[in-house]
C-alpha positions as CSV (number, residue, x, y, z in Angstrom):
1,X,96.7,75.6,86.0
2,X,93.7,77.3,86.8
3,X,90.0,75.9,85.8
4,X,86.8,77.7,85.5
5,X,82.9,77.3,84.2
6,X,81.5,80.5,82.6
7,X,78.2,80.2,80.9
8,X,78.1,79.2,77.4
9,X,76.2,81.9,74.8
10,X,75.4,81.0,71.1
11,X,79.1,82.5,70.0
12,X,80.5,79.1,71.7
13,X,77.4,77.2,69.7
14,X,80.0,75.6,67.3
15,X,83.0,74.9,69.5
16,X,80.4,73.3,71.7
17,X,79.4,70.8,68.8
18,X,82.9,70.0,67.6
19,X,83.9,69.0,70.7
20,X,81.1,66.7,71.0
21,X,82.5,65.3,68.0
22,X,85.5,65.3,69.1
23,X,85.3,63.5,72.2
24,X,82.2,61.2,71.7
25,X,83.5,60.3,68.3
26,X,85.4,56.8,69.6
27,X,82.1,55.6,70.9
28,X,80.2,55.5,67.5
29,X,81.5,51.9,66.5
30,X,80.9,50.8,69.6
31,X,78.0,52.2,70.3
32,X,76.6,51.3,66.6
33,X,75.3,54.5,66.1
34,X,76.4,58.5,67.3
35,X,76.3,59.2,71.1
36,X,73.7,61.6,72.5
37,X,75.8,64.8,73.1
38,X,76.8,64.2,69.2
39,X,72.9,64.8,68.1
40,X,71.9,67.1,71.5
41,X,70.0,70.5,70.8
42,X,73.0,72.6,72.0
43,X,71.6,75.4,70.8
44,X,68.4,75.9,73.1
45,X,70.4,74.2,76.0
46,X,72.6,77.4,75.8
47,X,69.8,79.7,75.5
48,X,68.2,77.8,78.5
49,X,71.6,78.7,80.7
50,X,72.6,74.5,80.8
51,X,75.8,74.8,79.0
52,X,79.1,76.2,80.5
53,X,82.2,76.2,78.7
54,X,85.4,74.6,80.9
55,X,88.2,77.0,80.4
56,X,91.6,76.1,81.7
57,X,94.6,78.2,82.1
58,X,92.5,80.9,79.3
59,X,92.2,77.9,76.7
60,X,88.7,76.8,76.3
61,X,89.0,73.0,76.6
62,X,85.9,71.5,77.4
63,X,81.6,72.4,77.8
64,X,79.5,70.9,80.3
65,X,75.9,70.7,80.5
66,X,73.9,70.6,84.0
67,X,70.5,72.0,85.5
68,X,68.9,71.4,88.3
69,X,66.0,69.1,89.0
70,X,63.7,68.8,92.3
71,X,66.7,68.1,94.7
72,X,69.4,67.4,92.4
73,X,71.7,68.8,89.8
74,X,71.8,66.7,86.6
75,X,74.9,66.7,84.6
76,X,73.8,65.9,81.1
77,X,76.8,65.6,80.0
78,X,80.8,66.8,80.1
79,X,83.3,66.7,77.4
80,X,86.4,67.6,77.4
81,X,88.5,67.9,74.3
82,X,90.9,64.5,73.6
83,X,93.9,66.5,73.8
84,X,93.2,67.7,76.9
85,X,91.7,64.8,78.5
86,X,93.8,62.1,81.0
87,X,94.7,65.8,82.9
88,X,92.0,65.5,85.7
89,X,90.0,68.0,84.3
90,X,86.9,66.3,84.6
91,X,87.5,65.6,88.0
92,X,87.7,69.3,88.6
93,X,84.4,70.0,87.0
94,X,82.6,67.6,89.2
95,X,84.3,69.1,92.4
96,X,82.9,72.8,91.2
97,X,79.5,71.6,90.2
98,X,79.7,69.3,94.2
99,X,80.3,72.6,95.6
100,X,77.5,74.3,93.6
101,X,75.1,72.1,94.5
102,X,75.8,71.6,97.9
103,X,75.5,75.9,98.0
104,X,72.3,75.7,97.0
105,X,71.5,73.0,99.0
106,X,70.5,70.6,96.8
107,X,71.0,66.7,97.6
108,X,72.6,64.9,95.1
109,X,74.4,64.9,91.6
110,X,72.8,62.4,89.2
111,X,73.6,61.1,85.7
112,X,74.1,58.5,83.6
113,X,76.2,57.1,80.5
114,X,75.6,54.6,77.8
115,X,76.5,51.0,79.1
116,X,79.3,50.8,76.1
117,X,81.7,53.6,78.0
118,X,83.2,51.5,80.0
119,X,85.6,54.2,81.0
120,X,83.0,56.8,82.2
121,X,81.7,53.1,84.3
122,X,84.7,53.2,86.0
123,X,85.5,56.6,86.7
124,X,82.3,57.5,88.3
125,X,82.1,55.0,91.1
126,X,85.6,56.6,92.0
127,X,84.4,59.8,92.0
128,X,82.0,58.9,94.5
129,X,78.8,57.7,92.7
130,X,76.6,54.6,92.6
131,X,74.9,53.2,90.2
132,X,71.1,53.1,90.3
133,X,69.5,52.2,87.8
134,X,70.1,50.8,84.0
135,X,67.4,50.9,81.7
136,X,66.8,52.1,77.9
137,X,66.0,55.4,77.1
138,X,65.6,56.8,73.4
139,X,67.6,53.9,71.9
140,X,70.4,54.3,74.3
141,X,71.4,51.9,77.1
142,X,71.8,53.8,79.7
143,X,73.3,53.5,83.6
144,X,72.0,56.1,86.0
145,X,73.9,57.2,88.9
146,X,74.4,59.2,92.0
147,X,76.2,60.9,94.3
148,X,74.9,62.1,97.8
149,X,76.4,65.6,98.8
């Protein structure tokens, strides 16, 4: 099983949104309302080069979003499609986007998550992160993290 990132252009626009859908779509009751990546502007993240499509084994399976800030790269967001997920995929991504960082000599990875995934609160610390902050941000509550590389 082999996993890749190769940048996302506008043809991937619509599997892009339906796997947001698809894999934020459990969070809506809990949540109360849609997650972000269900609402994001995909399409002007793509044209700005912040989406990447996670390919595995030639099946598209998954899109992330990152970019780089002062000293940091910020991932926005990954999803990986429900069949696929459970697989250590995600895992995988982080470890590519760790190593591209750390290439370009940048500090840290930072993000955060709504306070109502309490799997993504879990699976984060043991990927190395800490939580730094939790505050409200365009109706969301959010928990910031982040991982020194």
């Amino acid at each position: 099983m082999t996993l890749e990132l190769r940048p996302a252009d506008i043809s991937d626009l619509e599997f892009v949104k339906d796997c947001a859908v698809c894999a934020y779509e459990l969070y809506v009751e809990r949540i109360g309302k849609k997650p972000a990546p269900m609402v994001a502007d995909f399409k002007n993240q793509i044209k700005d080069n912040q989406v990447e499509i996670i390919v595995c084994s030639n099946d598209s399976v998954g899109y992330c979003v990152s970019f780089e800030t002062a000293n940091s790269l910020f991932i926005e967001n990954i999803a990986i499609l429900p069949m696929h997920q459970g697989k250590g995929l995600a895992s995988e991504v982080f470890a590519i986007l760790e190593n591209r960082a750390r290439s370009k000599g940048l500090q840290s990875l930072t993000l955060y998550t709504n306070e109502k995934m309490h799997e993504n609160l879990m699976l984060y610390p043991k990927l190395g992160f800490v939580e730094t902050q939790r505050k409200e941000e365009y109706g969301f509550r959010r928990v910031f993290f982040e991982k020194q590389i």
